[in-house]
C-alpha positions in Angstrom: 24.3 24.9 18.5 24.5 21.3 16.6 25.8 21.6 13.0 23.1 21.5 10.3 24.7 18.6 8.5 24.7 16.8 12.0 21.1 17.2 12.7 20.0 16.1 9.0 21.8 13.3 9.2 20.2 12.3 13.0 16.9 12.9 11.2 18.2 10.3 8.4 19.4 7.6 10.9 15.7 8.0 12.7 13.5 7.7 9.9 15.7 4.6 8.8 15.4 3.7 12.2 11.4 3.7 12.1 10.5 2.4 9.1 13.1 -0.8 10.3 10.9 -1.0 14.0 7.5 -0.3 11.4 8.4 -3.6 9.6 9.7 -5.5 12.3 6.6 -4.7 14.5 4.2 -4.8 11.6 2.8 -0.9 12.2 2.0 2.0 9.8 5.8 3.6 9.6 3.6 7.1 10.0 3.0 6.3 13.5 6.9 5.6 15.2 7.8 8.9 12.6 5.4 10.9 14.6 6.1 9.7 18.0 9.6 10.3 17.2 9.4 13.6 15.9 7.3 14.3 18.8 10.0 12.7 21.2 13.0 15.0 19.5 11.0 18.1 19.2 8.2 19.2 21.4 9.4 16.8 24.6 13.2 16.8 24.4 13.9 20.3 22.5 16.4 18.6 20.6 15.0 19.1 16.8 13.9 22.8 16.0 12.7 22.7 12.4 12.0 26.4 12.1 15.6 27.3 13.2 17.7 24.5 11.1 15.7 25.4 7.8 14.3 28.8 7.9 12.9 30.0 5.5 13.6 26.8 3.3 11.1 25.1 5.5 8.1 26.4 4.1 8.8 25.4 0.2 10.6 22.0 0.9 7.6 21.0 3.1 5.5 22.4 0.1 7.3 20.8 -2.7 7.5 17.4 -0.6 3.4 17.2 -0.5 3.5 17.8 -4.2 5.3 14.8 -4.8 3.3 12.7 -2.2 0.0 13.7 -3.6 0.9 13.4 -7.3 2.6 9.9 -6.2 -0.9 9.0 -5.0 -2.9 10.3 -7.9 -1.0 7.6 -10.2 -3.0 4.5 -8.1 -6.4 6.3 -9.2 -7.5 4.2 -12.8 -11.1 4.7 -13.0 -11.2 1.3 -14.9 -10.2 -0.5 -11.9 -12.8 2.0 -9.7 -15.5 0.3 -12.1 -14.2 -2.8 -11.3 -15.2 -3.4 -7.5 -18.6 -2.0 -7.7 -20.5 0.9 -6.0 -19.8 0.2 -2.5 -16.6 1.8 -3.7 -18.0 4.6 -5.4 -20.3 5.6 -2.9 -17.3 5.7 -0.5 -14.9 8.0 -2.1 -17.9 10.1 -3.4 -20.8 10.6 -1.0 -18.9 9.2 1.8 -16.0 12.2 1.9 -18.9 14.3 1.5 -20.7 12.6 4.7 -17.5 12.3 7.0 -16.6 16.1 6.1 -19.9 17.6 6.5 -19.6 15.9 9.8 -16.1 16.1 10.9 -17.2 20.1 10.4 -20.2 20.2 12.3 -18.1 18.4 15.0 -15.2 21.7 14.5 -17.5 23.9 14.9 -19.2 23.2 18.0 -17.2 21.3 20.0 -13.6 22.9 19.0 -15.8 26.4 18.5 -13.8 27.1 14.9 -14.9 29.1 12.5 -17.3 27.7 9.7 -14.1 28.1 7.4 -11.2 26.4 9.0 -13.9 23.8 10.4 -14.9 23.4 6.7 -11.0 22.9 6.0 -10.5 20.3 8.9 -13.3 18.5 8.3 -12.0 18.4 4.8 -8.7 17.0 5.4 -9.6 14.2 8.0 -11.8 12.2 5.0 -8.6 10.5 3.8 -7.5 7.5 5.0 -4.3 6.2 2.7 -3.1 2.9 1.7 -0.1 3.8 3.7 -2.1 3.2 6.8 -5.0 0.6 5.6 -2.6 -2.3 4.1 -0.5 -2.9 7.0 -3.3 -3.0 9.1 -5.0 -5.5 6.5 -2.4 -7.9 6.7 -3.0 -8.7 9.8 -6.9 -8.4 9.9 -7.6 -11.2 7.8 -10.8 -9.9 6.5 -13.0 -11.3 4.5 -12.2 -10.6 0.4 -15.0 -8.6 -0.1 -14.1 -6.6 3.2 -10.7 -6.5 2.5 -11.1 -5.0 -1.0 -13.6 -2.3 0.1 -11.3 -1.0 2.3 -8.0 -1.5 0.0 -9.8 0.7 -2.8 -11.3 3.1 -0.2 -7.8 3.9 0.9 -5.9 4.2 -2.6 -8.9 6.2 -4.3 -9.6 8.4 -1.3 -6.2 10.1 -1.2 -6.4 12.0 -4.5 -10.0 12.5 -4.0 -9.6 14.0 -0.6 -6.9 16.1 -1.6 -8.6 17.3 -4.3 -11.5 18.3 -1.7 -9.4 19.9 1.0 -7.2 22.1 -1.5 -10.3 22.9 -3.0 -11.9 24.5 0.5 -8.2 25.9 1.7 -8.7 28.0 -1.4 -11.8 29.2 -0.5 -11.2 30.1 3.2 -7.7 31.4 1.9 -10.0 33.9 -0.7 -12.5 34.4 1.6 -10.6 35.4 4.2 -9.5 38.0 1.8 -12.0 39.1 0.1 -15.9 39.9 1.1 -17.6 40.1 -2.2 -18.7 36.7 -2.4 -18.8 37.2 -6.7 -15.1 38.4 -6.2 -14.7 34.7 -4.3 -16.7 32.4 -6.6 -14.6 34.4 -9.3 -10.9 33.7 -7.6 -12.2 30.1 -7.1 -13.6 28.8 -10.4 -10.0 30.7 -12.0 -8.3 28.4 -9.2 -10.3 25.6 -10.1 -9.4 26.6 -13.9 -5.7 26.5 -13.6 -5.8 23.6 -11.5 -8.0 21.4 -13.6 -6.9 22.9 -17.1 -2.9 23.2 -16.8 -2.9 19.4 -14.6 -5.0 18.3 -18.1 -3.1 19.6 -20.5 0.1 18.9 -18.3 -0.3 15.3 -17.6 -1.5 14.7 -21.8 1.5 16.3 -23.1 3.8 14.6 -20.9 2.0 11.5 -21.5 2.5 11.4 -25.2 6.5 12.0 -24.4 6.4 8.9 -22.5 4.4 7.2 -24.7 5.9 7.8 -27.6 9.2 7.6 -26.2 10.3 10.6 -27.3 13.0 10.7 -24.1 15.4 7.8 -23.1 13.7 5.2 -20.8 16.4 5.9 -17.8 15.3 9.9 -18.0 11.5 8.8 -17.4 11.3 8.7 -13.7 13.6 12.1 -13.3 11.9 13.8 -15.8 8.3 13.2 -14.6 9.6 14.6 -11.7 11.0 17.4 -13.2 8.0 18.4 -15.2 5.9 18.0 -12.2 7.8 19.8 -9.6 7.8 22.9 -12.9 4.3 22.8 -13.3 3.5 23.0 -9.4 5.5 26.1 -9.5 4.3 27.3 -12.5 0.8 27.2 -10.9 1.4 28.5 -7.9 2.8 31.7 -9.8 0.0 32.0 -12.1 -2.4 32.0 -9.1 -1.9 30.9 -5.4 -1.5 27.7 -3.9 -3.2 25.9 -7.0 -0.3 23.8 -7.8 -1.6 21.1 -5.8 -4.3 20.5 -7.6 -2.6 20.8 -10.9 -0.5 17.9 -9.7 -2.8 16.4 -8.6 -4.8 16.2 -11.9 -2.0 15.4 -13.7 -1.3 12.8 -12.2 -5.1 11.2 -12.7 -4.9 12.0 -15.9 -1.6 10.0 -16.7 -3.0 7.3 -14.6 -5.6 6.9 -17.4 -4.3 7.8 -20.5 -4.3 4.9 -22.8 -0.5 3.3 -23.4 1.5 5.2 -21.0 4.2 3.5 -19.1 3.9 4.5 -15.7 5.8 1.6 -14.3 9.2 3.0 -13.8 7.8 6.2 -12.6 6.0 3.9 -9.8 9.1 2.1 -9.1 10.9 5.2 -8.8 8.3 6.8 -5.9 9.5 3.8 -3.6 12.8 4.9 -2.9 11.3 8.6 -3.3 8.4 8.2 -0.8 10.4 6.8 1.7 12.9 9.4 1.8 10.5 12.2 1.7 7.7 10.6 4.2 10.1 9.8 6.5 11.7 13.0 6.9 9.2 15.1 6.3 6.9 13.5 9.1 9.8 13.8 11.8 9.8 17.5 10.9 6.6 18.1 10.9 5.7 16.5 14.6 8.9 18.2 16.1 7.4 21.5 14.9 4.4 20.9 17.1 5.2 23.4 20.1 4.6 22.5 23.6 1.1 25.9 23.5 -0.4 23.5 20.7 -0.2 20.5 22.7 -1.8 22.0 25.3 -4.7 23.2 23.1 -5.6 19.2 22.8 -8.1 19.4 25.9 -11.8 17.9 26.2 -13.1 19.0 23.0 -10.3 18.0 20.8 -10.6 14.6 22.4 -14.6 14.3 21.8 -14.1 15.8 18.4 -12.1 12.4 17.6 -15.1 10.8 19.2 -16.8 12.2 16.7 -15.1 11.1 14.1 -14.9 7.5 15.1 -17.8 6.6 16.5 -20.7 9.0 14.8 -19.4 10.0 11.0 -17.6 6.9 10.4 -20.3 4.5 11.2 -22.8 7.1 9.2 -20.9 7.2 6.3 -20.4 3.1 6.0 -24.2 2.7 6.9 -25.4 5.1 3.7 -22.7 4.2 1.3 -23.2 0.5 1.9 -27.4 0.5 1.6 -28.3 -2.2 -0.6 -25.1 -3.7 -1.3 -25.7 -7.1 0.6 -23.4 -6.4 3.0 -25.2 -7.7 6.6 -24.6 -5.6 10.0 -21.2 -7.3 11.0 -19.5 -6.7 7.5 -20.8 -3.2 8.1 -19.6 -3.0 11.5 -16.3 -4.2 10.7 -16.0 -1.3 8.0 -17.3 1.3 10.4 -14.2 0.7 12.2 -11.9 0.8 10.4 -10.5 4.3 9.2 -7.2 5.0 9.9 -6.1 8.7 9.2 -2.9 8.6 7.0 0.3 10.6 5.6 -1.6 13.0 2.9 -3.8 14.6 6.3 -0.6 15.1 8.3 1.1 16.8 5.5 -1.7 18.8 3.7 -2.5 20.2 7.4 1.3 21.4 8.3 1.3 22.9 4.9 -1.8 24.8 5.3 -1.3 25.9 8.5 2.1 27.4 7.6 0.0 29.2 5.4 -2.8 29.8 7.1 -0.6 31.4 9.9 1.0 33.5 8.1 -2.0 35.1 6.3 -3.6 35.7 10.3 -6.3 34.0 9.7 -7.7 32.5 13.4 -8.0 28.8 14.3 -5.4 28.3 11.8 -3.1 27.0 15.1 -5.4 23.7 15.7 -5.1 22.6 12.5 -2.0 20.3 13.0 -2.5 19.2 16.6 -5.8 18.4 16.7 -4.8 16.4 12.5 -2.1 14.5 14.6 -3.8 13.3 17.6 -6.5 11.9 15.3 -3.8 10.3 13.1 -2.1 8.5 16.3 -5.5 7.9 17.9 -6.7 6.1 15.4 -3.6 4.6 14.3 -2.9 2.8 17.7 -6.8 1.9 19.0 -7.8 0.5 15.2 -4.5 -1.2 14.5 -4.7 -2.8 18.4 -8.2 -3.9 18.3 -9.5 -4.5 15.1 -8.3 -7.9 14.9 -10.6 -8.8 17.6 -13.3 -7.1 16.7 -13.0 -9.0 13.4 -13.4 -12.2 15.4 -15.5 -11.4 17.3 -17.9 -10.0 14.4 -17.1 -13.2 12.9 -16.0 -11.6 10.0 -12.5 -12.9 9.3 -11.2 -16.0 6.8 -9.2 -18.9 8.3 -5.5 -18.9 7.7 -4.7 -18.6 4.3 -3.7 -21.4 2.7 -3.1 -20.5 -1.1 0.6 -20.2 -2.9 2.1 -16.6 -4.1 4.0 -17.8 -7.5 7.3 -16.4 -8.6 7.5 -16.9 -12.5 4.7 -17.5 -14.9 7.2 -20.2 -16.7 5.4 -23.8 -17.7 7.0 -24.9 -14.2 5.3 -22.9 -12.6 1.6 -22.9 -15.1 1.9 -26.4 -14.0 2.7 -26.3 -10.6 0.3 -23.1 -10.5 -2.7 -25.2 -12.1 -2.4 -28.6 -9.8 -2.5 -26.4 -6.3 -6.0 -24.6 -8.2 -7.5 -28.0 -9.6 -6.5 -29.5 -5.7 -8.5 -26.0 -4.5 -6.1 -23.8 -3.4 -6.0 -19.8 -3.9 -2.9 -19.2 -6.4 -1.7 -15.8 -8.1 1.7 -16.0 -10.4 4.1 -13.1 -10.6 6.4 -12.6 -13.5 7.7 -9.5 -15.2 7.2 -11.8 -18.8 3.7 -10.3 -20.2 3.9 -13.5 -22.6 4.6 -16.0 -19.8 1.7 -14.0 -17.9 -0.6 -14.6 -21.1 -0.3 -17.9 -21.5 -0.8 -18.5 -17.2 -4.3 -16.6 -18.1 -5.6 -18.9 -21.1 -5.3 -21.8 -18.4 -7.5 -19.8 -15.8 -4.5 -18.4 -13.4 -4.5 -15.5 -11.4 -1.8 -12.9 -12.2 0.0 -10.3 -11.4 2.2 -8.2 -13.5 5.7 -7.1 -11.8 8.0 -7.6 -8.8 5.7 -9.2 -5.9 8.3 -7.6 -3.1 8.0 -4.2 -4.6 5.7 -0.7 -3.1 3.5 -1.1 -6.5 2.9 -4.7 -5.3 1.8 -3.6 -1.9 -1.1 -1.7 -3.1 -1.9 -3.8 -6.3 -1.3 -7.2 -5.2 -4.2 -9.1 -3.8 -2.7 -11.1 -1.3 -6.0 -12.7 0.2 -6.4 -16.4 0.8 -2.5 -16.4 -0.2 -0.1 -18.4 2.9 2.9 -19.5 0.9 5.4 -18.4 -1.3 7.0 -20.6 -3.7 9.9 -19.0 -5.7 10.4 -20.6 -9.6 11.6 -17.5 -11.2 15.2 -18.5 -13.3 16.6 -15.2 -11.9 18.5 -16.2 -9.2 18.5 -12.8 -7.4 15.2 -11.9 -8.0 14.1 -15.3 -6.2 16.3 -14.9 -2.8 15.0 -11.3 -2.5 11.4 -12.2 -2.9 11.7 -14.8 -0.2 13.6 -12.8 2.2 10.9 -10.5 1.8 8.1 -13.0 2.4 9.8 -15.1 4.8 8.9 -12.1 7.7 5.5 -11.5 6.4 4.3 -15.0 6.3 5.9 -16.8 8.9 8.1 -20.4 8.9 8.0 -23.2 6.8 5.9 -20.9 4.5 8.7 -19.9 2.2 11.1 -21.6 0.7 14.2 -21.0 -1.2 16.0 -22.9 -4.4 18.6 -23.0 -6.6 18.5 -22.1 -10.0 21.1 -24.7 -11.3 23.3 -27.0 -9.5 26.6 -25.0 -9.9 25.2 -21.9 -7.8 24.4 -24.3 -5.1 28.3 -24.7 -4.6 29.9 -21.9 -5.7 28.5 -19.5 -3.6 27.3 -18.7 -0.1 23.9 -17.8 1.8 23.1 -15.3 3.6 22.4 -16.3 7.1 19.0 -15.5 7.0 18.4 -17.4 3.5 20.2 -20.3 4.3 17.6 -20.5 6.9 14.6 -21.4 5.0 14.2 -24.9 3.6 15.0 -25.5 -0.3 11.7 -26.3 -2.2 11.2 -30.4 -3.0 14.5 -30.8 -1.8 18.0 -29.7 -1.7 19.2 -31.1 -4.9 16.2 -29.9 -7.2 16.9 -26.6 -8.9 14.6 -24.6 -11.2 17.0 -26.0 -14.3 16.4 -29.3 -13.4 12.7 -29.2 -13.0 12.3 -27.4 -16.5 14.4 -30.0 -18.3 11.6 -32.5 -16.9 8.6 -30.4 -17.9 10.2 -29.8 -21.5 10.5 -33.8 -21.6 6.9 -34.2 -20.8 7.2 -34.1 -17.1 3.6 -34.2 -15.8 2.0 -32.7 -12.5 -0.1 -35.6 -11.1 -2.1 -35.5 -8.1 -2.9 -39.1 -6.2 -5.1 -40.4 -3.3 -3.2 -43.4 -1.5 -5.3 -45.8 0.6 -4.9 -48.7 2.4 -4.3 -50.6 -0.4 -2.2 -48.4 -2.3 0.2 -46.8 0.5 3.1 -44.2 -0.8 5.4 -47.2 -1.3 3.1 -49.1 -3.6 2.9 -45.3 -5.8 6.5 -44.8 -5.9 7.0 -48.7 -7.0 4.3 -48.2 -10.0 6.6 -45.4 -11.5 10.1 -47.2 -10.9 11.1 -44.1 -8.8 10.4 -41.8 -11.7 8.2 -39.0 -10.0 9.0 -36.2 -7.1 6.8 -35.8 -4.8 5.8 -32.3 -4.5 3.1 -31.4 -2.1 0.6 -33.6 0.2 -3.1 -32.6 1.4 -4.7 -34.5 4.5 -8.2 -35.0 4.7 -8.8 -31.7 6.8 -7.2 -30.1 3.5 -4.3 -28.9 5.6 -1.2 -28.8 3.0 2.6 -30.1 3.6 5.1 -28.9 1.0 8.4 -30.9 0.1 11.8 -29.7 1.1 14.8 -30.5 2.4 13.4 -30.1 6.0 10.4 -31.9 5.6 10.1 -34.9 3.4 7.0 -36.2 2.4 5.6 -39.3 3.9 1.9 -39.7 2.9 -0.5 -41.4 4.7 -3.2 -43.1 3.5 -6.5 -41.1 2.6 -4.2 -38.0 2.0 -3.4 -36.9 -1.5 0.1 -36.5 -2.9 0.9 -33.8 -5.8 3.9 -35.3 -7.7 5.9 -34.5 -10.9 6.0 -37.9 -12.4 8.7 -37.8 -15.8 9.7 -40.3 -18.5 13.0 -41.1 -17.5 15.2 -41.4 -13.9 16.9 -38.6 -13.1 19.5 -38.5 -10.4 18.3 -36.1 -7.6 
């Protein structure tokens, strides 16, 4: 028998091994976790979860989808629900209403469940997850409206479907129980009570400590935790299994209390959520046994057809009447609707329990859950990048610039790219710099542009390049090494912050690989001197009669050039790889100063 300590650290050397092929193959990380736990469990008998935990199985799988769902319920700000209209609304509302009424129908004849555990599948399949939806986005290339249906749909619905499905495991759990039905409105509405009234009162308490400070900025993250994880418990022992809805509706209350820094607490899930995802999703598939695979026959198969072809398409159809969306932006949303972490986890955990209590059906839960989370993982994430072109549906290559700093180098870099039409967003942790880039009519965003938060929250569409003038030094070569995969050469440069950096250290391999932005001797320093001097960003058509040469005579060699746009509006940027040479009936983007410089 392997050594416990060995086999927990194979599983942490295969989840790190996932999520590295899930970024280097541009996939949901959910789908290589599952195939691997599938791989080391059911197929190879290598990984027995039951025997290597015991009975610690049960509460670290239960704690771990606290976390997860209480992670999730911090994306859902109602303000920002208001904000992208009732397409949205009608999604995460009637539409989980739509696809589970559906989805159960579907359980109940096809899979022959009972009402309840069909009501409780159908239940947990509504939610999609941003885990799932945003890599596939980034390589759909949808239109913006598209693209932000679907991006909302898959934060908002997490929460909201979880609310759902622990809501109906509840009542097949008192049901099952019980057969007075007063005796099982009663249990529910006092689980509905403790859930909604303890996650209240929870998540307003602790947010007036945050808020008001009232514990040490480095104890925020851990001590979120820690009152989370208490009050889970605390719930569960006051009545059973509602502690994930008091999570839950702490967390959405938190999320929208006025004034409560949440920030740190959202950095902190990164590093959190990848431990516990990855893991806990390599557990879960190897406890899949060989008698549940086998239960995924015909019917399991045509229930998914159900699911992708009849409720999806149903729901989009209704939710979308009158929002002047036409048939192929509909289309394109009745595709797509990857299944996602929070289903695979909420179904382990309530089969576990489900099990346990006797209660029949409860064994389909997780097979038939996974096989519609790799399903629709693989066949949406393969094909609906055609379909999208197909549909016609998609924009062209995006052409705009991703900003690092919100500095006056970059408000005046930011605004000539915006006045020469190109999509820009600028990135700065500085709320002031970030204020002033507003009063000039910039896109922002607030925080680290490489970061998990940023993944959700940052609206990446029309945006193709990434330009890094931050003065933090680090926080500019780990930005572009994080962009420089996503978006492809030549599309993200590097640079210096001052001219002593440049020789008093080395590159990474990987770094020194990208070219230096408007050449190798210009550093962020240098071009913020010029600015503060009265450096000006200038844009220029040249003709025949005016070529580049005649421009750079007018100004006595006092301008560098910074960007060029042909007449197709295709854009060139400066560096130390690809100097500028204009032609004539292109326009050239220069910083033209007062005095010469040496560069």
């Amino acid at each position: 028998m392997e050594s416990p300590a060995l086999l927990l650290t194979a599983i942490g050397l295969l989840s790190l091994a996932c999520q590295w092929l899930a970024w280097r193959i541009k996939v949901p990380a959910i789908l290589p976790l599952l195939l691997t736990g599938i791989l080391v469990g059911p197929v190879s008998g290598l990984l027995d979860p039951d025997a290597l935990l015991g009975n610690l199985l049960f509460p670290l799988v239960s704690l771990a989808v606290a976390v997860i769902l209480f992670e999730g319920s911090l994306t859902l700000n109602f303000a920002e629900l208001r904000g992208h209209g009732h397409t949205v609304r009608r999604l995460v509302t009637w539409g989980v209403l739509i696809t589970a009424v559906v989805s159960a129908l579907a359980a109940r004849w096809l899979l022959e469940l009972s009402w309840a555990m069909a009501s409780l599948l159908g239940a947990l399949l509504v939610v999609t997850g941003p885990t799932v939806v945003l890599p596939l986005l980034e390589t759909l290339r949808a239109k913006p409206s598209l693209a932000q249906i679907l991006r909302w749909e898959g934060i908002l619905i997490d929460p909201i479907g979880a609310i759902g499905a622990v809501l109906v495991y509840e009542y097949v759990v008192i049901d099952a129980s019980r057969n007075a039905v007063t005796h099982t409105l009663g249990l529910f509405a006092l689980t509905a009570l403790i859930g909604f009234g303890l996650g209240s009162l929870g998540g307003y308490l602790w947010g007036c400590v945050l808020r008001h400070h009232w514990l040490p900025r480095q104890l925020h993250s851990f001590g979120t935790l820690m009152v989370m994880l208490t009050l889970y418990t605390l719930s569960n022992q006051l009545f059973h299994e509602s502690g994930l809805l008091t999570v839950t509706v702490m967390g959405v209350w938190m999320a929208n209390m006025p004034r409560v820094p949440t920030g740190p607490i959202i950095e902190f899930k990164e590093t959190l959520s990848v431990l516990l995802i990855s893991g806990l999703f390599i557990l879960l598939a190897a406890r899949l046994g060989v008698d549940q695979l086998a239960l995924l026959s015909w019917p399991a198969w045509a229930y998914l057809g159900v699911l992708m072809v009849v409720a999806r398409p149903l729901t989009i159809w209704l939710c979308t009447a009158g929002s002047g969306l036409d048939w192929r932006e509909k289309t394109l949303l009745a595709w797509v609707s990857p299944r996602g972490i929070v289903a695979a986890a909420v179904a382990s955990l309530f089969a576990l329990k489900l099990e346990a209590e006797g209660i029949e059906g409860a064994d389909m839960l997780v097979p038939v859950t996974f096989l519609v989370i790799i399903a629709t993982v693989v066949v949406q994430g393969l094909l609906s990048r055609p379909i999208a072109d197909a549909l016609g549906v998609t924009t062209p290559p995006p052409r705009g610039f991703l900003i690092l700093g919100a500095n006056p180098v970059a408000r005046a870099v930011g605004q000539a790219l915006q006045e020469a039409g190109f999509v820009v967003r600028l990135c700065d942790h500085d709320w002031e710099a970030l204020e002033a880039a507003r009063m000039t009519g910039l896109p922002t965003y607030y925080g680290n542009p490489a970061s998990e938060h940023a993944q959700v929250h940052l609206d990446m569409a029309g945006l193709g390049h990434f330009l890094p003038l931050s003065p933090y030094r680090e926080q500019n070569d780990l930005a572009a090494l994080y962009f420089a995969r996503q978006l492809g050469h030549g599309k993200v440069f590097r640079i210096e912050v001052s001219g002593e950096q440049a020789s008093s250290r080395e590159r990474p391999e990987q770094l020194a690989e990208l070219p230096c932005l408007f050449g190798e001797q210009v550093t962020w320093h240098k071009l913020t001197s010029l600015v503060a001097q009265g450096a000006e960003v200038r844009t220029t058509r040249l003709h025949e009669a005016f070529a580049m040469d005649d421009y750079i005579a007018t100004h006595g060699h006092r301008l560098l050039p910074l960007f060029c746009i042909d007449a197709q509006g295709r854009i060139r940027v400066a560096s130390d790889q690809s100097p500028l040479e204009a032609q004539p009936g292109e326009r050239l983007i220069s910083l033209v100063y007062p005095d010469s410089p040496a560069f």
